[in-house]
Structures are given as C-alpha cells and as structure tokens.
Backbone bond lengths (Angstrom), bond angles and torsions (degrees), N, CA, C in turn:
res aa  C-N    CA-C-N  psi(-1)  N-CA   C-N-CA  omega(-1)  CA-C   N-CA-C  phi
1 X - - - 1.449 - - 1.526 109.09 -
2 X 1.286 107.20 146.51 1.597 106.95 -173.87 1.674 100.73 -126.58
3 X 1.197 129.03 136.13 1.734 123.46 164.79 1.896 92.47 -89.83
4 X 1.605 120.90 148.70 1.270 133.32 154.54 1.407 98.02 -164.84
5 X 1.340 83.98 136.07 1.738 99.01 148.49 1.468 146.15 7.18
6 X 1.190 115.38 75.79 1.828 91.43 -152.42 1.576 86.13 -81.12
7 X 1.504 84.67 144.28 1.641 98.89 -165.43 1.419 101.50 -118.67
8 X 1.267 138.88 -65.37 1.589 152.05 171.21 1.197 107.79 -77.11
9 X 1.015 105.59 132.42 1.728 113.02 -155.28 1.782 105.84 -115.54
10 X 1.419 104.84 114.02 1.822 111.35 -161.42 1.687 91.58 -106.96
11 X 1.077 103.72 110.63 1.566 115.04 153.23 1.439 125.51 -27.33
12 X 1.412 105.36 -73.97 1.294 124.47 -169.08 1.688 115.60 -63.36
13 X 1.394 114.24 -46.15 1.129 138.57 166.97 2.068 113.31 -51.47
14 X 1.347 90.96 -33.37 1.627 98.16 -170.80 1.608 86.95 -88.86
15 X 1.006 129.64 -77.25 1.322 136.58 175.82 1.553 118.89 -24.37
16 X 1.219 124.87 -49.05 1.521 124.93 157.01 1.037 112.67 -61.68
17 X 1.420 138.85 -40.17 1.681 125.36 174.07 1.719 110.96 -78.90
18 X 1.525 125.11 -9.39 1.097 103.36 -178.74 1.799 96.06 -90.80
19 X 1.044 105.93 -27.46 1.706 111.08 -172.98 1.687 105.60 -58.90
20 X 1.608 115.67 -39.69 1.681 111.40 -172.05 1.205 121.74 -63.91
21 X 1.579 114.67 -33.50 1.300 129.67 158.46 1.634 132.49 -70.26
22 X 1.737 117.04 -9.42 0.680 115.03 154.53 2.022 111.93 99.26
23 X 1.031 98.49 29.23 1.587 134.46 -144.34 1.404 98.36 -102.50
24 X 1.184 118.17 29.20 1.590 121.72 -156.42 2.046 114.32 -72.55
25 X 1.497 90.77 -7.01 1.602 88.40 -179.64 1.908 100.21 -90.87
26 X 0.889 101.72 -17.41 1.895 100.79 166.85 1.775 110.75 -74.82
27 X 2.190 114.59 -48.59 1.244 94.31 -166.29 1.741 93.00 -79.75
28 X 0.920 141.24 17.28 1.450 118.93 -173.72 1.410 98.34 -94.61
29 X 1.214 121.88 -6.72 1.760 119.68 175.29 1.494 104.71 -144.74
30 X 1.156 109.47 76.65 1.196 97.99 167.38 1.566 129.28 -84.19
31 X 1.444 111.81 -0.70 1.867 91.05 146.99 1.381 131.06 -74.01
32 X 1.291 104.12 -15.09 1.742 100.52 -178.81 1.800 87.43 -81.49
33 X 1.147 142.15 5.00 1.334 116.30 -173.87 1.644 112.39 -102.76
34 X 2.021 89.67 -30.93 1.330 95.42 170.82 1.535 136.00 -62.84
35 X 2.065 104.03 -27.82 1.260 128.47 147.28 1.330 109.08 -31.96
36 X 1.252 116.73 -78.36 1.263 132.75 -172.77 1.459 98.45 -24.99
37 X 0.933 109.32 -107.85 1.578 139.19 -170.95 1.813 102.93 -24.78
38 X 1.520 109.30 -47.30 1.474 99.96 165.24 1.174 146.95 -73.04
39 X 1.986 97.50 9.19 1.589 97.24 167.22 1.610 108.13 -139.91
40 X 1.269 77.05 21.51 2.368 97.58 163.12 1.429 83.52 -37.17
41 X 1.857 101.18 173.86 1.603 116.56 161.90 1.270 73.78 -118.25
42 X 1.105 173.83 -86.92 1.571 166.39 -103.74 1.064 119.14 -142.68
43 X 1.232 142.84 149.48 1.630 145.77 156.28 1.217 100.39 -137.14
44 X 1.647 119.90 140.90 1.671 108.51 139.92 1.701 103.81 -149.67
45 X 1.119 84.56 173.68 1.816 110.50 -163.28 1.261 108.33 -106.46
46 X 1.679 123.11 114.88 1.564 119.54 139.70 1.167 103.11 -41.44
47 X 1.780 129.43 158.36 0.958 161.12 143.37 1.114 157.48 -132.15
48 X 1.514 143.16 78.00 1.363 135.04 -152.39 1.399 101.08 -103.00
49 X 1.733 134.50 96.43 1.127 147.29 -159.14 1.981 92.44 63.47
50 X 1.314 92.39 -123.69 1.733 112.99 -148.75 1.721 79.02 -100.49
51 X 1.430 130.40 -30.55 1.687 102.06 177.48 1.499 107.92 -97.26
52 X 1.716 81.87 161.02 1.473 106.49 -150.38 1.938 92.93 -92.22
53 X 1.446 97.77 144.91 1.733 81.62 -171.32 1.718 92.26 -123.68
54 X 1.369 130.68 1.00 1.662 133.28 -174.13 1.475 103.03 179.82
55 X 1.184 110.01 162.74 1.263 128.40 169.79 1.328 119.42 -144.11
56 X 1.527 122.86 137.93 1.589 126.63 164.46 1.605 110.60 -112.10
57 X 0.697 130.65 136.25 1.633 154.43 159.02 1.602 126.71 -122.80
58 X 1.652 99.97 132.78 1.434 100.78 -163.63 1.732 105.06 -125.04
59 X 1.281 129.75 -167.16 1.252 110.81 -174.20 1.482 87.42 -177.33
60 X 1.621 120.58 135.82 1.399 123.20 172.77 1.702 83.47 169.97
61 X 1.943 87.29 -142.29 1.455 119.10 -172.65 1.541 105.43 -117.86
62 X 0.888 119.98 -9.56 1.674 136.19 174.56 1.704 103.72 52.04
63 X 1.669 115.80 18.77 1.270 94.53 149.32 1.423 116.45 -123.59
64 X 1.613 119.35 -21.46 1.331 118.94 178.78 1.612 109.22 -113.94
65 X 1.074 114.02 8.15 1.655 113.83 177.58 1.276 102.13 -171.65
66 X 1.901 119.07 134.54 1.182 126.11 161.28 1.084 119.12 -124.45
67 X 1.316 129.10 120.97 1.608 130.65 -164.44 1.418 102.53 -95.11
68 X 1.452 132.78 119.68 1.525 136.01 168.33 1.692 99.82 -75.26
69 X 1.341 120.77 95.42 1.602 127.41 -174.74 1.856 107.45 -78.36
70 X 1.317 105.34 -56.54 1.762 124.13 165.26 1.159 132.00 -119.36
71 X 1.306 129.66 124.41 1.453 135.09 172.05 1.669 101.29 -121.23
72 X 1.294 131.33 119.51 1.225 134.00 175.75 1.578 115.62 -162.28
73 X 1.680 96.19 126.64 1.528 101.83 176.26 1.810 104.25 -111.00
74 X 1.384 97.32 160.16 1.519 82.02 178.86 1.650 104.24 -79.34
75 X 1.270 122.69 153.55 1.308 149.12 170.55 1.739 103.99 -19.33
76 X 1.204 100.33 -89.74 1.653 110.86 167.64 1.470 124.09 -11.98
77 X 1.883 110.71 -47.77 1.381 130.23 -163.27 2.135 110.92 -96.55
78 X 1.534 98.60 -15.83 1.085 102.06 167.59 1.550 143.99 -61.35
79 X 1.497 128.51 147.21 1.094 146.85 -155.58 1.257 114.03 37.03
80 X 1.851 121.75 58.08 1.221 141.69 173.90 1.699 104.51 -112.17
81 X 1.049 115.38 6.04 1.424 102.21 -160.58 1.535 131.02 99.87
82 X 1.281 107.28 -2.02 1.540 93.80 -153.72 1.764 104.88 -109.84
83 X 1.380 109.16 -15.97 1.355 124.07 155.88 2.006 109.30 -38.66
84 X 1.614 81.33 -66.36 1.454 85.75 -170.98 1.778 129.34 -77.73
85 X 1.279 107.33 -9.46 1.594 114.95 169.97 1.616 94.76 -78.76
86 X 1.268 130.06 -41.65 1.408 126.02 174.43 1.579 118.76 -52.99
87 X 1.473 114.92 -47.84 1.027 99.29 163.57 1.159 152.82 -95.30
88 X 1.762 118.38 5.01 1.390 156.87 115.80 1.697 101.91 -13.16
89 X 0.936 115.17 -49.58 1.681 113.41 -159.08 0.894 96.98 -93.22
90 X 1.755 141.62 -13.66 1.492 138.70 -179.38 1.781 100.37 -102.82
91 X 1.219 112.10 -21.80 1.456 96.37 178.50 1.831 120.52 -93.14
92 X 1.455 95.96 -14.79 1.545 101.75 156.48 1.003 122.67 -66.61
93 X 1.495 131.44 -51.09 1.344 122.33 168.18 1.120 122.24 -78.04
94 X 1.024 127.65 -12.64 1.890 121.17 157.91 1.301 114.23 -86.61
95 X 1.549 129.38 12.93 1.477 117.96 -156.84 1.519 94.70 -84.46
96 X 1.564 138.45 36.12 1.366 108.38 136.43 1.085 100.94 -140.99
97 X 1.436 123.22 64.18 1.255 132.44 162.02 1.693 86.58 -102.86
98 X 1.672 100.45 150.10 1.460 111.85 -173.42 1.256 115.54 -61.34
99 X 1.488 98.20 -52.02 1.626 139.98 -145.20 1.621 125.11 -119.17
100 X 1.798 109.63 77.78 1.528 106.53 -168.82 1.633 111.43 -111.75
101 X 1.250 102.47 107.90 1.621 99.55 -175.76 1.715 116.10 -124.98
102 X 1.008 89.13 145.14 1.850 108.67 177.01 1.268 114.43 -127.20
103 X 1.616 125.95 157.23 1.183 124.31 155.20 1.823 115.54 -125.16
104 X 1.019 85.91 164.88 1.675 110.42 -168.13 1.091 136.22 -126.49
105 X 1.220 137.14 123.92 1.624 125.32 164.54 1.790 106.19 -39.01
106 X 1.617 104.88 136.45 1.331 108.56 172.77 1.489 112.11 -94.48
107 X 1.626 100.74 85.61 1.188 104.22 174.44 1.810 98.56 -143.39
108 X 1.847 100.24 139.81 1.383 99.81 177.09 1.547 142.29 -47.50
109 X 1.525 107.75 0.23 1.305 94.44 179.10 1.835 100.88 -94.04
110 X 1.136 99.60 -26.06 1.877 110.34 -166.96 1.586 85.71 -71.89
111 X 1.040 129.93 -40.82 1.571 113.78 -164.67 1.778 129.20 -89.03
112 X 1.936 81.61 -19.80 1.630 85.84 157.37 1.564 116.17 -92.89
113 X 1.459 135.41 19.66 0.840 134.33 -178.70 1.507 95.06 -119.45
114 X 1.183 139.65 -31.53 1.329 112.52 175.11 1.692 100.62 -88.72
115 X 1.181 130.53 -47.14 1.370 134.02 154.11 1.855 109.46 0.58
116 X 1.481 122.03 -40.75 1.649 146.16 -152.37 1.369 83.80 -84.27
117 X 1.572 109.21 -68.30 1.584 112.41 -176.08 1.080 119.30 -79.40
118 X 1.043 117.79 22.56 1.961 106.83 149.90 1.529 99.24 110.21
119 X 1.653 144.70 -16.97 0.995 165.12 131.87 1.857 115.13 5.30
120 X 1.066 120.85 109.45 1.184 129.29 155.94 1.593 144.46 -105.66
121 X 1.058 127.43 120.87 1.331 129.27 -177.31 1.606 104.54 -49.51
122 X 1.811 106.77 122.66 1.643 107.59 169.87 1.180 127.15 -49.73
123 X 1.243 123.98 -18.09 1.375 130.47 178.61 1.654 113.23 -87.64
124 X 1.593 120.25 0.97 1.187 114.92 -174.42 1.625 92.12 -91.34
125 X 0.991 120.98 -38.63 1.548 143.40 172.12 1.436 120.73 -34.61
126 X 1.521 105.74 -45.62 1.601 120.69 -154.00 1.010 114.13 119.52
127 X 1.326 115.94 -12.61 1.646 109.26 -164.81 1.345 127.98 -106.92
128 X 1.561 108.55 156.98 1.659 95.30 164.54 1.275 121.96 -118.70
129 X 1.607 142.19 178.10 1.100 116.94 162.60 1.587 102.15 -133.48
130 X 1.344 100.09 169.77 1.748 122.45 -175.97 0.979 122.50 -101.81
131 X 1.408 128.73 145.25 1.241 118.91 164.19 1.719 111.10 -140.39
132 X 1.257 116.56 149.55 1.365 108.57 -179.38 2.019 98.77 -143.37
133 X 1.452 113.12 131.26 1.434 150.14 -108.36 1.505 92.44 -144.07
C-alpha cells in the first residue's frame, strides 16, 4: 500500500467510495464534491497499485487550523491500517499547525479510533462545538 497525494481527481472512483460508506449527501451532488475537493488544502490517496483503497482530505489555512473534512476507506479495506497511516500522514505534515479538528459520529468505535491518534474530545478541553445545518 502506498499513501500519495491525490492529485487527478476521478469522479467515479470518488463516488464509489463515498457511496460504500454510505455518504449519500456527497453522491447526491457530486459537483459540489468535485468543488469540494478543488479547494481542499490537502488530499491523499490509499493505494494498492492504481486502485484507490481510502482517502483523507483536509480543509483550513494549514498554518493555524486544519480541519480533517473526510477520512474513508472502502468497507472491504477496513481495520487494516490504512485509516490510520492516512491520518498519520496528515498529522506529520500539519504537525505545526496549532489547531487539528474533525468531527465524528459519537459512536465508540470512531472515538477510540481517533482517541489512538492522539485526538481529544472538545469537551475534555472546555469546549464546545457548533454546527449549523
């Protein structure tokens, strides 16, 4: 398996990994996704040869805040590792950005898995966060 850069940006390919997970507010528009993705600050790609087996994408200013927007492996490729070299490879290159946040379904497997990478709940902090829908 290799992590790089996703650089050329495949529709079809993005669209089947957002669909396995079940991601249906991305495939129901996929120009806003292709948007998306073209004004990421980061992307990169699992890879085993030329197929794509996950993707991470991040979104900020990449010096005082990095937002983890997508982390997704396909189904099949899960709890191999490849979640976490993905997000290993985004916190090295952001590691002096202050400020790295994601959100999650609050469910125990997502929270002991970001929990793994060094990840804290905002509320352990003081904090809360918002969202507006």
């Amino acid at each position: 398996m290799e992590i790089k850069e996703y650089g050329e940006y495949k529709e079809e390919e993005l669209l089947s990994l957002y669909a396995s997970v079940g991601w249906t507010a991305y495939t129901q528009h996929p120009e806003t996704l292709r948007a998306g993705f073209a004004n990421s600050l980061f992307t990169l790609g699992a890879y085993d040869g030329q197929t794509l087996l996950g993707i991470i994408r991040t979104v900020g200013d990449g010096h005082t805040i990095a937002l983890i927007q997508d982390i997704l492996v396909f189904p099949e490729h899960q709890r191999k590792g490849i979640g976490s070299k993905l997000m290993r490879a985004v916190l090295e290159r952001f590691r002096n950005v202050r400020q790295i946040e994601l959100a999650t379904d609050d469910i125990p497997t997502n929270i002991a898995f970001y929990e793994s990478l060094g990840f804290r709940k905002m509320s352990e902090i003081g904090c809360c966060a918002f969202i507006r829908l």
